[in-house]
NUDRENSE-553884 format. One line per 2 residues: for each residue x, y, z of N, C-alpha, C. Coordinates in steps of 0.02 Angstrom, whole numbers, plus 50000, padded with zeros to 5 digits. Layout:
BEGIN
X,Y,Z,X,Y,Z,X,Y,Z; ...
# end
This chain:
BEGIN
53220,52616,48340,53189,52629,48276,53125,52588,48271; 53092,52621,48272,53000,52592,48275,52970,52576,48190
52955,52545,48175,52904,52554,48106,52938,52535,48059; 52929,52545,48014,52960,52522,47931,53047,52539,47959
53093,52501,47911,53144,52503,47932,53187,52532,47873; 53203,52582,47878,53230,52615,47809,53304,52583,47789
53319,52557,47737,53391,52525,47753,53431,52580,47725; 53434,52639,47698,53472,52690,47684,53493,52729,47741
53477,52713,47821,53493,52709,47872,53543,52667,47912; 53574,52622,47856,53627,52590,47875,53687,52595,47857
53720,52660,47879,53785,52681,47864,53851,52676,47896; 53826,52649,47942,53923,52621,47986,53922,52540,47967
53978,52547,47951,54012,52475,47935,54032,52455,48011; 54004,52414,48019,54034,52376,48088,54087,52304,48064
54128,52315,48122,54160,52221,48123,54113,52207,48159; 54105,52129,48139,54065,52072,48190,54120,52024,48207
54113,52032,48285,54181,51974,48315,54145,51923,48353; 54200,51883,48365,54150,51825,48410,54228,51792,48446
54213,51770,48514,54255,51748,48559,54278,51676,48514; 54334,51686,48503,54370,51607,48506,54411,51593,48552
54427,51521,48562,54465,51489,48617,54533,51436,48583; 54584,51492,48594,54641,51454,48558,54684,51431,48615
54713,51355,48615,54760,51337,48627,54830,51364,48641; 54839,51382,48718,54907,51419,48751,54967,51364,48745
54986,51304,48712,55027,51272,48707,55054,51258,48775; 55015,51258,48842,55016,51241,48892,54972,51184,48916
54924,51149,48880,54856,51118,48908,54793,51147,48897; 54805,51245,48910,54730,51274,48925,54725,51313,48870
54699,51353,48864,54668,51398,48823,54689,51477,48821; 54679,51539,48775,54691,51598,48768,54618,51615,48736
54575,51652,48771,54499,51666,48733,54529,51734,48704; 54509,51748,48638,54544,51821,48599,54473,51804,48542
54461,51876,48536,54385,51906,48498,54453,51910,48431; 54377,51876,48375,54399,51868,48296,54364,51881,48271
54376,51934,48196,54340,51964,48164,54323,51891,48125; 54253,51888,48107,54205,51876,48071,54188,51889,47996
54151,51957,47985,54125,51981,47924,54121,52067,47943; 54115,52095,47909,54080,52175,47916,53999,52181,47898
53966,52216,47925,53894,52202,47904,53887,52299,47909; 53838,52314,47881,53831,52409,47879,53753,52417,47909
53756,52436,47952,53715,52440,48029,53710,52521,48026; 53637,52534,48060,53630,52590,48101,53623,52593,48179
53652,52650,48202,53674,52630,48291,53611,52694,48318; 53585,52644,48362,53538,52718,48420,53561,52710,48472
53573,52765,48521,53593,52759,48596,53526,52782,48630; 53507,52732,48683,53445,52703,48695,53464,52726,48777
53507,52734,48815,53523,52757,48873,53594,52742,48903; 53620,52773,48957,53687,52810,48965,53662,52792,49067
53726,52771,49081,53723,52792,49142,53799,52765,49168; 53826,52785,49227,53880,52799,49267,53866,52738,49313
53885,52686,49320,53877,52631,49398,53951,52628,49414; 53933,52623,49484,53990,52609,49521,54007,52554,49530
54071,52510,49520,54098,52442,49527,54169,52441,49552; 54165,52415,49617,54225,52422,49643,54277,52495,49643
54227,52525,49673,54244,52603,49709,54261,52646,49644; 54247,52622,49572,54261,52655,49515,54203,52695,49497
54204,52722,49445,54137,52729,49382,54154,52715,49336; 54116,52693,49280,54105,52658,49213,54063,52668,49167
54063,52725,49099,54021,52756,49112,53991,52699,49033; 53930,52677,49052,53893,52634,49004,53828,52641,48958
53811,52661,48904,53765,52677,48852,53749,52605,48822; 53676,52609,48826,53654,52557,48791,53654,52584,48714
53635,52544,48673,53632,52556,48602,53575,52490,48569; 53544,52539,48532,53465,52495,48475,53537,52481,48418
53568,52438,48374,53590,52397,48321,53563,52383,48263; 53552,52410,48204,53507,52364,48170,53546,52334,48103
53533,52289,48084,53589,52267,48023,53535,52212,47975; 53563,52196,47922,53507,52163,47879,53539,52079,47912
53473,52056,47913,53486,51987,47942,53532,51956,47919; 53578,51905,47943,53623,51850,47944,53648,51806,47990
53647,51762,47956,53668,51702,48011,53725,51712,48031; 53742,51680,48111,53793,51689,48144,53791,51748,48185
53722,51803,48181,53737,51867,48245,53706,51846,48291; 53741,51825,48363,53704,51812,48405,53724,51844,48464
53686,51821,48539,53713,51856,48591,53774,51834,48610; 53811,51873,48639,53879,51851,48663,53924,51857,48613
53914,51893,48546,53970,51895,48541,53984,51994,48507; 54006,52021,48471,54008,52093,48487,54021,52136,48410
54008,52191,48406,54026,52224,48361,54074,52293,48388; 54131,52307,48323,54163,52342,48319,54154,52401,48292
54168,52444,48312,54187,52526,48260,54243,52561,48307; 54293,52540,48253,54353,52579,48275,54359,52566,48326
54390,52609,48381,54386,52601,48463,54347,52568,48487; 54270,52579,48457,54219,52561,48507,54196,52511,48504
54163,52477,48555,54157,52409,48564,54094,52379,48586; 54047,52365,48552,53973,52362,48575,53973,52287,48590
53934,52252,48632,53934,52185,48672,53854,52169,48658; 53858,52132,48619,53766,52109,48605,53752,52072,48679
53678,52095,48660,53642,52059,48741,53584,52028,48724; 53583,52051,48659,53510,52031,48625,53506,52021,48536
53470,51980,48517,53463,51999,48441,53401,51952,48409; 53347,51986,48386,53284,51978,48348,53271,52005,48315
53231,51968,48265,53170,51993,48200,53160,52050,48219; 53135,52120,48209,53083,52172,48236,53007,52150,48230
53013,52140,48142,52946,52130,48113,52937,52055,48098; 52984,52011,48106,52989,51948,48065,52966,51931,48008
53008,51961,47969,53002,51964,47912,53081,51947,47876; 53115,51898,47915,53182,51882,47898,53236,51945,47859
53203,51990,47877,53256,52055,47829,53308,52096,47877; 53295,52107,47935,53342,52118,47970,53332,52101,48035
53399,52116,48079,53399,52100,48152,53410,52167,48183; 53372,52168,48256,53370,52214,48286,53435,52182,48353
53504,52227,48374,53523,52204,48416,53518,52248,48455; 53513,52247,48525,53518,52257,48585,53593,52278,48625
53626,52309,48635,53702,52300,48636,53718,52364,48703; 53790,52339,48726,53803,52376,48796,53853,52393,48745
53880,52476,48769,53938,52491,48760,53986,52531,48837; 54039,52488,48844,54064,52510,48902,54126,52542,48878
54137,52617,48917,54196,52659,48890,54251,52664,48957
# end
């Protein structure tokens, strides 16, 4: 999404999760993704392709994110809709103008 940023374009409610690291009552750890907040985002799919990893395919779509700024969205950690599972890789100002963030995000199916 290029140019002025329409926010009546932000109609999926996403979860925002983020990796925590809980205590296995063994010494080590259990890493398990925790919902956060919901934020209402518009999704673009930005490109799609099939790689091969270990004699498989995987078939992977990038996605443009956009949501009104807030603290705490950063890389590494992911948004939800329903099934699907988008993995930020990126997240900036567009215009810097502190009003929203543009994320960057893999979705692997």
């Amino acid at each position: 999404m290029t140019g002025a940023i329409d926010p009546g374009r932000l109609r999926a409610r996403l979860e925002y999760e983020t990796l925590v690291e809980m205590p296995d009552g063994q010494g080590g750890y259990e890493a398990s993704w925790v919902k956060q907040f919901d934020v209402w985002a518009a999704i673009r799919p930005l490109a799609g392709a099939a790689p091969e990893e270990a004699g498989t395919r995987q078939a992977v779509t990038t996605h443009e994110i956009i949501v009104r700024k807030r603290a705490g969205i950063v890389a590494g950690a992911r948004f939800r809709l329903g099934p699907r599972l988008f993995d930020i890789a990126a997240a900036h100002d567009p215009d810097e103008t502190g009003r929203y963030l543009t994320c960057r995000c893999r979705e692997t199916r």
